[in-house]
C-alpha positions, 0 to 999 in steps of 0.5 A: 926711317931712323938708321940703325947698325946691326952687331957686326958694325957695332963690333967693328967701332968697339966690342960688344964688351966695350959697348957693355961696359961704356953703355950700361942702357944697351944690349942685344937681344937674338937677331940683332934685336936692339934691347934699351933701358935700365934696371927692370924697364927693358925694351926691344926696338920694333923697327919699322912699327907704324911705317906707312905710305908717305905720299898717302899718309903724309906726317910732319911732326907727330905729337902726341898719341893716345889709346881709345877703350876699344884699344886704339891708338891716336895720334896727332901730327900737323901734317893737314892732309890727316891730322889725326891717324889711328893705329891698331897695336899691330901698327895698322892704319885703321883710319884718318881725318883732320885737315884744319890743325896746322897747329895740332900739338896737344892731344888728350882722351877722356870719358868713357866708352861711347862718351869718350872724346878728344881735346886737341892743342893747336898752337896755330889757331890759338884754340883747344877743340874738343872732338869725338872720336870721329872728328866732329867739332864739339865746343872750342876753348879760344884765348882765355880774355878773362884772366885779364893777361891775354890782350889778343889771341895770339898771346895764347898757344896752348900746348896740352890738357887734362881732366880731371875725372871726378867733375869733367874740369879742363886744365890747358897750359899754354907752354908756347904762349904767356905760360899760365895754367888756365882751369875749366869747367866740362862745358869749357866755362872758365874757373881760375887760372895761376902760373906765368913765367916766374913760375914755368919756363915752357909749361908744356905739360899737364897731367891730373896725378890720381895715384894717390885717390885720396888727394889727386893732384896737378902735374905741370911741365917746366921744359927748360927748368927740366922738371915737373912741378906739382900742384894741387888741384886749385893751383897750390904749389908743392914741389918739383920732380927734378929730371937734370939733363932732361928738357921732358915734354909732358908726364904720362902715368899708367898705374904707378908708373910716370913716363915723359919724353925728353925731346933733347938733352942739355949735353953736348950737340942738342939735335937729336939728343933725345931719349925717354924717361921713366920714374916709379910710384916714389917719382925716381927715375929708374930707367931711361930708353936710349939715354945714360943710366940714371944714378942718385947721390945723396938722394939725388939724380945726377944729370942726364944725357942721350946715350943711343949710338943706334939713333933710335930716336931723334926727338921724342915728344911723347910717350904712350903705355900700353896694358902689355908695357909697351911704349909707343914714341910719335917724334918732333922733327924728326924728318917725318918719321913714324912713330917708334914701338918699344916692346917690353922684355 
């Protein structure tokens, strides 16, 4: 479990007065409670959400997470005991399975209802699974030989999908791998495929932005450029969200909010520098869970840092948002730490 400091051992290295003024992103709330973020997107710090028996329920890194439509969380870690866990909101554990992604990394929810499944990344097995709810095996997207990039299997190292809801399309980025975008149909036939390393620099991300209905479009990861760049949906450049300081994981939206991870900073001692960042419907980032407050000159983000002197987080990898605004933080190497709650004030 992460260390925190309570309000008397924070006193004792500054003052609240200093921490407020040197800290603009952290405050207390009663009991302690440990208050981050900027603006009008506040959270308090749910210690010990999610924490489970280790010797039963092993992680190692966890990934990604996702809400089912009966309201459950999913999570993915690599850990081959179990895979995947799934959480109720309360931070039960309602179930696990999975023992065959030593890989597991991207994971992604689509369909409705009953007909709801899951596409698993494993970087491992150079393969993105397609699941139900359960487990059960349904088809698998191997590498992708028809671009004519790829020599051999282990060039491709998917890190993430999306689809697209009007026509059940598939998108896999291959953000450890050659870095291309590859596009498929619902039944995983392959349609086209752009990018590449000219264009991503770890393309670890994908997400189908359908805040604007009329005209959809792409939202791919550049992790080490420290951006997002925007696509249309056959691959069409047309512009960059740029997150200076910020190596972000893949983006997240929840009604016109955009989320992503940072699992490090640029700035200074790169472990556990992470933090999270939040933009709104006009893709300006308005706060920053555990990292500096963000502030635009001339229209422009100035680059930002981890500012967290509780270690909240260590790497974040991804962010989940709930119908209530909470966030929900599976980690990176993070010494096999559960996921982090974050509860909206």
């Amino acid at each position: 479990m992460n260390q925190y400091l309570n309000r008397r051992d924070f006193v004792k290295l500054g003052g609240l007065a200093t921490a407020a003024a040197l800290l603009p992103g952290l405050s207390f709330g009663k009991n302690d409670e440990i208050i981050i973020g900027h603006n009008t997107h506040k959270y308090r710090v749910k210690t010990g959400w999610g924490v489970l028996d280790a010797a039963k329920n092993p992680v190692n890194d966890c990934h990604e997470m996702v809400e089912d439509s009966k309201g459950r969380l999913i999570m993915l870690t690599n850990e081959t005991k179990n895979n995947v866990l799934v959480y109720d909101k309360s931070g039960k554990l309602l179930e696990t399975w999975g023992n065959s992604y030593p890989g597991g990394h991207g994971l992604t929810i689509a369909g409705q209802g009953s007909d709801q499944f899951l596409l698993i990344c494993d970087t491992d097995r150079h393969q993105v699974i397609k699941t139900d709810l359960k487990g059960k095996e349904i088809f698998k997207i191997d590498y992708p030989k028809e671009t004519g990039v790829y020599d051999y299997p282990n060039q491709f190292k998917p890190t993430e999908t999306a689809v697209n809801p009007a026509n059940g399309d598939i998108y896999v980025v291959d953000g450890y791998g050659l870095n291309y975008v590859m596009q498929y149909d619902a039944k995983g036939k392959f349609i086209r495929h752009w990018g590449g390393k000219d264009m991503f620099k770890c393309n670890h991300g994908v997400i189908i932005d359908s805040r604007n209905k009329k005209t959809p479009t792409l939202l791919v990861t550049s992790r080490v450029e420290n951006c997002w760049k925007r696509f249309t949906l056959d691959g069409k450049y047309l512009s960059t969200i740029a997150l200076p300081g910020t190596f972000i994981c893949r983006p997240v939206i929840k009604g016109e909010t955009l989320l992503g991870a940072a699992y490090r900073s640029t700035s200074g001692d790169i472990a556990n520098s992470g933090y999270i960042t939040i933009l709104d419907k006009n893709d300006r980032v308005i706060s920053t869970p555990g990292g500096s407050e963000p502030i635009y000159t001339d229209g422009k983000l100035g680059e930002q840092r981890k500012q967290d002197p509780f270690n909240v987080f260590m790497h974040p990898h991804d962010v989940y948002m709930d119908a209530d605004d909470n966030i929900y933080v599976p980690q990176w190497n993070s010494k096999k730490t559960y996921p982090i709650k974050l509860e909206r004030i």
